[in-house]
C-alpha positions as CSV (number, residue, x, y, z in Angstrom):
1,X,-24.8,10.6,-12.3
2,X,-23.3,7.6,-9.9
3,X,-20.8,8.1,-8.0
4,X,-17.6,6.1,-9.1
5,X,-16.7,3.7,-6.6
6,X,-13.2,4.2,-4.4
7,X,-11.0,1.7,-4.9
8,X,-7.4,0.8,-2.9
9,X,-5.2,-2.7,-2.8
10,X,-3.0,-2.3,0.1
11,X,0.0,-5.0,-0.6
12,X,1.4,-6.4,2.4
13,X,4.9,-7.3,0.3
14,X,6.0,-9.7,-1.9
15,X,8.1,-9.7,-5.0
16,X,7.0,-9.3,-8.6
17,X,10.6,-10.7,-9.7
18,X,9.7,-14.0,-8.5
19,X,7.2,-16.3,-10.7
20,X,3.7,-16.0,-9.2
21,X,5.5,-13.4,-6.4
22,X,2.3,-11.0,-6.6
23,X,0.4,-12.3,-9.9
24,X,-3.3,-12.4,-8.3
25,X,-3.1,-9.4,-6.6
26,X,-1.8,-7.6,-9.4
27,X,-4.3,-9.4,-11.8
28,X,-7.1,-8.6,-9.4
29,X,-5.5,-4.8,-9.0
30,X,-6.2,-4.3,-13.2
31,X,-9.8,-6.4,-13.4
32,X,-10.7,-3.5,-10.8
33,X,-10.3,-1.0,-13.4
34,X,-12.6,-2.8,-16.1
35,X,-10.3,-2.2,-18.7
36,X,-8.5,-4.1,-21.5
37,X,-5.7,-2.4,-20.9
38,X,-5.6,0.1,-18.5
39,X,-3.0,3.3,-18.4
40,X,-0.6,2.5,-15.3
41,X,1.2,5.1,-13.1
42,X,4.0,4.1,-11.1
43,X,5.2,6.8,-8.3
44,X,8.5,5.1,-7.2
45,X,9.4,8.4,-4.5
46,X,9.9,6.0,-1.5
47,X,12.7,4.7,-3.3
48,X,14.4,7.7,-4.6
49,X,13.1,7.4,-7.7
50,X,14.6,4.0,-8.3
51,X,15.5,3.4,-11.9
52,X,16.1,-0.5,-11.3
53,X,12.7,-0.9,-9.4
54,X,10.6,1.0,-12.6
55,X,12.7,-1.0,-15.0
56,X,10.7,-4.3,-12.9
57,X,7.6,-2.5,-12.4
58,X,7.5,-1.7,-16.5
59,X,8.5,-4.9,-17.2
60,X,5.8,-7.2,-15.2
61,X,3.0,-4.4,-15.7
62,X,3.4,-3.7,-18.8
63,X,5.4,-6.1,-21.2
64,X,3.5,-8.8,-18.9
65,X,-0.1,-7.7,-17.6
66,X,-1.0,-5.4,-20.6
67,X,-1.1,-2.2,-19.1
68,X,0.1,1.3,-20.5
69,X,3.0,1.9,-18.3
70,X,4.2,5.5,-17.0
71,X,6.0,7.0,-14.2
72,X,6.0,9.8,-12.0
73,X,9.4,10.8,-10.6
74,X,9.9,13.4,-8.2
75,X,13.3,13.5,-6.9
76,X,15.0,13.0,-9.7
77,X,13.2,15.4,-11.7
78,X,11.0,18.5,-10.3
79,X,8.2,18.2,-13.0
80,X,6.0,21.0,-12.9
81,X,2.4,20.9,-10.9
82,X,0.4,20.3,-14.4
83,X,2.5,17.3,-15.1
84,X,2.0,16.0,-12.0
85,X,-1.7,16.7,-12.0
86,X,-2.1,15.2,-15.4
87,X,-0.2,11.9,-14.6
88,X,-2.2,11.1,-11.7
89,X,-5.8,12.2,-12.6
90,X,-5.2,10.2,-16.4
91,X,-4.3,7.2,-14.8
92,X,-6.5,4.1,-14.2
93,X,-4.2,2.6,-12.0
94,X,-1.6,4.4,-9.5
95,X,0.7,2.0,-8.0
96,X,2.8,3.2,-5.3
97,X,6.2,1.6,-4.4
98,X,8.2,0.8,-1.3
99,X,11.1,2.2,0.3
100,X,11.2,5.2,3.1
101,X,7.4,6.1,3.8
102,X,8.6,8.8,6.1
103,X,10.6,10.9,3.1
104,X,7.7,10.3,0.7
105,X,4.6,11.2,2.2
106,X,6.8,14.2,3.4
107,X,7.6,15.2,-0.4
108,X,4.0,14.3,-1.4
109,X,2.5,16.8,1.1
110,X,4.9,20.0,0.0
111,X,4.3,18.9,-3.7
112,X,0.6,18.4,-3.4
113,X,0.6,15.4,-4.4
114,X,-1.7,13.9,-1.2
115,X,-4.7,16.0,-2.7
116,X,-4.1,14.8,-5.5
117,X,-4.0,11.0,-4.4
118,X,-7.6,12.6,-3.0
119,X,-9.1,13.5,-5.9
120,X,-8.2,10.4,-7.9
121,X,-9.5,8.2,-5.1
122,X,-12.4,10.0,-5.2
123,X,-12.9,9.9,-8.8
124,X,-12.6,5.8,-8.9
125,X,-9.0,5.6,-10.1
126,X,-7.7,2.6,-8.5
127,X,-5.1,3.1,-5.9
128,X,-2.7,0.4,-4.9
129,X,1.0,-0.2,-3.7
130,X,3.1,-2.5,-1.6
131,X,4.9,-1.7,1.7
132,X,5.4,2.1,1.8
133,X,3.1,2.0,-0.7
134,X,0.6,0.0,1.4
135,X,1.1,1.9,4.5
136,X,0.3,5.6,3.1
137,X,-2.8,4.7,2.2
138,X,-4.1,4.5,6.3
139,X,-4.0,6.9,8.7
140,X,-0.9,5.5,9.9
141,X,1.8,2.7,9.6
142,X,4.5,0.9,10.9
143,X,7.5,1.8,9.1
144,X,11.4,0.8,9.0
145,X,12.1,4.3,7.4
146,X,14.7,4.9,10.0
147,X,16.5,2.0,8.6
148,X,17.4,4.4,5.7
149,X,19.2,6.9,7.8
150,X,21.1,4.7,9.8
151,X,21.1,0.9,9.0
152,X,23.2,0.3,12.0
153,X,20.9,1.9,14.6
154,X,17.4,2.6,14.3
155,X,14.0,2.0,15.2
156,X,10.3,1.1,13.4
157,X,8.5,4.2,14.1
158,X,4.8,4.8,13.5
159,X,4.7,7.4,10.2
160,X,1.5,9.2,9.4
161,X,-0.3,8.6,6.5
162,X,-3.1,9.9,4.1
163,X,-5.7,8.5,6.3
164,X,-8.0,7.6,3.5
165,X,-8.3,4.0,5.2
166,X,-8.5,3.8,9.0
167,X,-6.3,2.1,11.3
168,X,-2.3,1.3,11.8
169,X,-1.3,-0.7,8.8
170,X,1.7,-3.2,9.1
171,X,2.9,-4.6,5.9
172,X,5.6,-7.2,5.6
173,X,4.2,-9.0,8.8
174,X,5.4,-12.3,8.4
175,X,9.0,-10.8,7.6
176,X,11.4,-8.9,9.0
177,X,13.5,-5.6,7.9
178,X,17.4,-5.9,8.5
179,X,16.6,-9.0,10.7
180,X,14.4,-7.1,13.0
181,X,10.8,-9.1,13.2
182,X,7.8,-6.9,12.5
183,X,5.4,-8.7,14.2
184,X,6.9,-8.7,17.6
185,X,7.0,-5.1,17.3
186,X,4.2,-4.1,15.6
187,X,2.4,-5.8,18.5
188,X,4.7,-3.8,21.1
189,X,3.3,-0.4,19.3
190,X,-0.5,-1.7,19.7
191,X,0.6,-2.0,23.2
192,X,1.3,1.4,23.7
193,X,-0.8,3.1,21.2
194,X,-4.0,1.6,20.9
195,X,-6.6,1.3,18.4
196,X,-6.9,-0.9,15.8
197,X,-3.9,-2.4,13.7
198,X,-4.2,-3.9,10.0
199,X,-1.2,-6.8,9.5
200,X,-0.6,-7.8,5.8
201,X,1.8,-10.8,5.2
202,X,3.7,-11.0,1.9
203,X,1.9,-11.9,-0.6
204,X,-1.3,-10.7,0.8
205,X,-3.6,-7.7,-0.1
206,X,-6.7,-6.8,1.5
207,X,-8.6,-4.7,-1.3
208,X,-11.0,-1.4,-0.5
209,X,-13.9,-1.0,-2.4
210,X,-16.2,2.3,-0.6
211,X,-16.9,0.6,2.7
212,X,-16.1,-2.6,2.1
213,X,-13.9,-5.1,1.9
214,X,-12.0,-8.6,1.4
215,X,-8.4,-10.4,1.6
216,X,-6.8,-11.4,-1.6
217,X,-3.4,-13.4,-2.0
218,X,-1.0,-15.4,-4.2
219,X,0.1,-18.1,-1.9
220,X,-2.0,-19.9,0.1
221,X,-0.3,-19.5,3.4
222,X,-0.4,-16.0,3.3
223,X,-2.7,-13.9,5.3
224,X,-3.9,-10.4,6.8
225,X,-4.6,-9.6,10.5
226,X,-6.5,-7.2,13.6
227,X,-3.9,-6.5,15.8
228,X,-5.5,-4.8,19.0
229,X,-5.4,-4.5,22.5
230,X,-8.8,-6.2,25.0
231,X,-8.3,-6.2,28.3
232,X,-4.5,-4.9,28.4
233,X,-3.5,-7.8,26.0
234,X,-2.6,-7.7,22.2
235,X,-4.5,-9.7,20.1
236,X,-3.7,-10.7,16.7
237,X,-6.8,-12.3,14.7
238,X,-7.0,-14.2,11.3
239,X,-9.2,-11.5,8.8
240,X,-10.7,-14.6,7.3
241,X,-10.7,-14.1,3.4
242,X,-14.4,-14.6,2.0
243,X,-15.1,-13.8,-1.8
244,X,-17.5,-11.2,-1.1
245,X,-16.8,-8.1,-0.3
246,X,-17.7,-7.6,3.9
247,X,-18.5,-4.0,5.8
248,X,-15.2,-2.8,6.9
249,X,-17.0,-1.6,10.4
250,X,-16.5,-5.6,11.3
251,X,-12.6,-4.9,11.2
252,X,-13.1,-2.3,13.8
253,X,-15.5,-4.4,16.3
254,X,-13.6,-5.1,19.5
C-alpha cells in the first residue's frame, strides 16, 4: 500500500475578508486534497473559540470554496475525546486559526489533541493555518501571545510548537503586532538563539509536501525568508518561489 503523502500550508497572514486577501493559497490548500469538495475542519482555539472568526472562515470556505465546513471548539465546549478524534481524523482539511499560540498548543497538549494533529498528518490529511496557526506547525515560533495578557506591556517570546516542520517560524513578517515590528525582532531572537528561522509575509504560504517544498502567494510582492546567523551576523534571504516542489534540506544549508 503507498504511503499517503504529508501535507502542511503554513500561512504567513493575510485576511480572507478582503477580496483576493488569501484566495491562492486557500485554492492551492483544497486542490492538495484532490477532492471536489472536501470536508473542512476549522479549530479556532487560539482565538477562544471565536464565533465571529468561524462565521468568516464558514463563509469564505464553504459558501465560497465548496468545502464541507465544521468546527472544533474547545473552550467553549469540552467535547468529549471521541468527538474530537472523529472531527480531526474525518477531515480532509484541518485549518488552524490565529490568536494566542501559547494558550493553544498548551490546551492541545492536555486534550490530546497534538497526537492527534500526528496521526492526521501522517495519514495525508492536509494541515494548514495562518499565524498561530502557521507557527504550531514547527518546532518553534515567534509569537505576540504575550500581547494577550497584557496589551500594554509585553514581549514576542519564542513558543514551542509541534515540531512536525523544522525551524523557528515567523509569520506576519512584513507586519507588525500592536505596532511592534516583527522583523526587527525576529532577527534579534536569531541573534541570540540560533538555528534556522522560516519568515512568511502576509499573504505568503510556503507549502510541505514529505520533504519537500515551495512558496506560494496571492500578491505578488509578497514573500517567505531564511533568517540565520553566519559569522555572528543575521541574514535574512529571499526563499525564491519555483513551481516545483524543492528538498527542504536546501532551506537548512548555511
Amino acid at each position: 500500500m503507498t504511503k499517503p503523502l504529508k501535507k502542511i500550508v503554513a500561512i504567513g497572514g493575510g485576511d480572507i475578508r478582503k477580496i483576493f486577501g488569501t484566495l491562492a493559497i486557500d485554492q492551492e490548500i483544497i486542490r492538495l486534497t484532490q477532492k471536489k469538495r472536501p470536508d473542512f475542519l476549522f479549530i479556532p482555539t487560539a482565538s477562544s473559540d471565536s464565533e465571529g472568526y468561524w462565521k468568516h472562515i464558514n463563509r469564505h470556505y464553504g459558501k465560497k470554496l465548496g468545502c464541507k465546513t465544521d468546527v472544533l471548539f474547545l473552550i467553549k465546549e469540552t467535547p468529549p475525546h471521541k468527538t474530537i478524534k472523529d472531527k480531526i481524523l474525518n477531515a480532509d482539511i484541518i485549518y488552524v486559526g490565529g490568536g494566542n499560540t501559547l494558550k493553544m498548543v498548551k490546551l492541545w497538549r492536555k486534550l490530546g489533541v497534538d497526537k492527534l494533529l500526528k496521526t492526521a498528518w501522517e495519514r495525508g490529511i492536509v494541515l494548514c493555518g495562518i499565524s498561530a496557526g502557521s507557527i504550531c506547525w514547527f518546532e518553534s515560533g515567534h509569537s505576540d501571545s504575550m500581547s494577550f495578557y497584557n496589551p500594554k506591556k509585553w514581549k514576542y517570546i519564542n513558543v514551542q510548537g509541534l515540531g512536525f516542520l523544522k525551524g523557528i517560524h515567523c509569520p506576519h513578517y512584513d507586519s507588525a503586532t500592536l505596532g511592534v515590528p516583527r522583523k526587527k525582532h525576529f532577527q534579534k531572537m536569531m541573534q541570540k538563539i540560533g538555528g534556522m528561522g522560516i519568515a512568511i509575509d502576509n499573504n505568503c504560504a510556503m507549502e510541505f509536501i514529505d520533504d519537500k517544498y515551495r512558496v506560494i502567494t496571492s500578491k505578488p510582492h509578497a514573500k517567505a525568508f531564511r533568517v540565520f546567523k553566519k559569522n555572528k551576523k543575521v541574514l535574512s534571504e529571499i526563499i525564491v518561489g519555483k513551481d516545483e516542489l524543492t528538498p527542504i534540506t536546501t532551506l537548512f544549508q548555511k
